[in-house]
N, C-alpha and C positions, 0 to 999 in steps of 0.2 A: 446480724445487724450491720448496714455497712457506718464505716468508720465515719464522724462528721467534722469537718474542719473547722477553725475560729474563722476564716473566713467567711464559709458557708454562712456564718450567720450576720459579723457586723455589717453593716450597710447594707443589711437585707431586711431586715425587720425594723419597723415603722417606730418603734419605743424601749428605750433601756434606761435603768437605774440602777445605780449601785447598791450592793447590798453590804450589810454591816453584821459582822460575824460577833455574835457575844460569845463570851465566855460558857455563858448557861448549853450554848448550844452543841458543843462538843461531850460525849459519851466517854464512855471505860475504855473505846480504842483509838484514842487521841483522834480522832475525825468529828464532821458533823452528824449529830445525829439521823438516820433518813427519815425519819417523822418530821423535821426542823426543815425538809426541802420544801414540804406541803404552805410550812408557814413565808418562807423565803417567794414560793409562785403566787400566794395569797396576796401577800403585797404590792408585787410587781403587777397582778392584775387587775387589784383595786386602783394603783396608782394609774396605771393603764386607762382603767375607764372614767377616772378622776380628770388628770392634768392632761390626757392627750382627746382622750374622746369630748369631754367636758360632761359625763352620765351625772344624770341629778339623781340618786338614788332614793331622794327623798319621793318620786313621784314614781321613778320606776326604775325597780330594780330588778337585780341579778341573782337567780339561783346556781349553784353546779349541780350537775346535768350526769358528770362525770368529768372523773380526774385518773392521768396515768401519769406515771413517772419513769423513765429510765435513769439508772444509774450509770457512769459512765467511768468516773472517776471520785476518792474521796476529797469531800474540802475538810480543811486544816483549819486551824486559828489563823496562821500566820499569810493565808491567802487571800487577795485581794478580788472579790468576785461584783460580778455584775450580770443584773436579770435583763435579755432582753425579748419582746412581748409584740406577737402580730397577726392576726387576724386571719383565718386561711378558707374558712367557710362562713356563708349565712343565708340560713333561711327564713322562715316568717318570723318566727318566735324565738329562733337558737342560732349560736352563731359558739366557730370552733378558735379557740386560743393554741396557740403551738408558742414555746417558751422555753428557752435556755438556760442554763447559769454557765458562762463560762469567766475567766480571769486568769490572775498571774499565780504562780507559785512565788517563795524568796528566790528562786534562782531563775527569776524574770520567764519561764515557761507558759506558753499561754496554752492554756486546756481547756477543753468546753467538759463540765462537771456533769453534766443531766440535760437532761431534755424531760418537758410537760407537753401532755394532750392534754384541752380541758374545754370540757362544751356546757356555755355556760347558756339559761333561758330567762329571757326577760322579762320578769313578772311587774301588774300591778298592784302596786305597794297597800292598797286599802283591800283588795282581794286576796290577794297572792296567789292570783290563776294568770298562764303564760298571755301574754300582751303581744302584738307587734312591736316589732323593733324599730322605736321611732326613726323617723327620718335622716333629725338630724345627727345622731350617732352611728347608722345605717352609714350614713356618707361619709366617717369620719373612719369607719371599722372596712371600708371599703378601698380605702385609699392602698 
């Protein structure tokens, strides 16, 4: 797997948030849990299709399709991370998410933690069978 840089990704991908490390989410070996990453890309994708795309999920929403995670490095309590979220495929009904967690260590080091694939299908909400991908999210997930 070739090595990925913190450049490679800021001001390359269209949406990032910060993420907020609890307590709950660190294991027996003082890291985050890797089940706790799933909930960390959950976020950043719903935030994604919330505040950047403007998706009303109340009329039509989003299934996963499929989700991968690489581990790269572990996150700590004491690290300062941030999810960032971008759009890299779409076709009628599905459309592919690619997603980072990268941030600081305390000794100011910046590491990208993981990488997501995740191909999510846009369903509607009174069916729950795959829909097109309306317009105006189409143009917003295109950018």
């Amino acid at each position: 797997m070739p090595k990925i840089e913190v450049s490679d990704i800021i001001g390359k991908h269209d949406f990032s948030i910060p993420i907020q490390i609890r307590f709950s989410d660190i294991d027996g070996y003082q890291h985050v849990n890797n089940g706790v990453y799933f909930n960390y890309f959950e976020h950043a994708r719903a935030s994604y299709l919330l505040d950047y795309c403007g998706w009303n999920i109340m009329e039509v929403g989003t299934v996963v399709a499929h989700v991968g995670i690489d581990y790269f490095k572990p996150i700590h309590l004491s690290d300062q991370i941030t999810a960032y979220v971008k759009c890299t495929k779409i076709g009628n009904t599905s459309f592919d998410l690619e997603q980072y967690i990268i941030g600081k260590t305390p000794d100011n080091s910046e590491l990208v933690f993981s990488k997501c694939h995740c191909t999510l299908v846009s369903v509607d909400m009174k069916t729950m069978k795959p829909t097109p991908i309306p317009a105006e999210y189409r143009t917003k997930l295109e950018v």
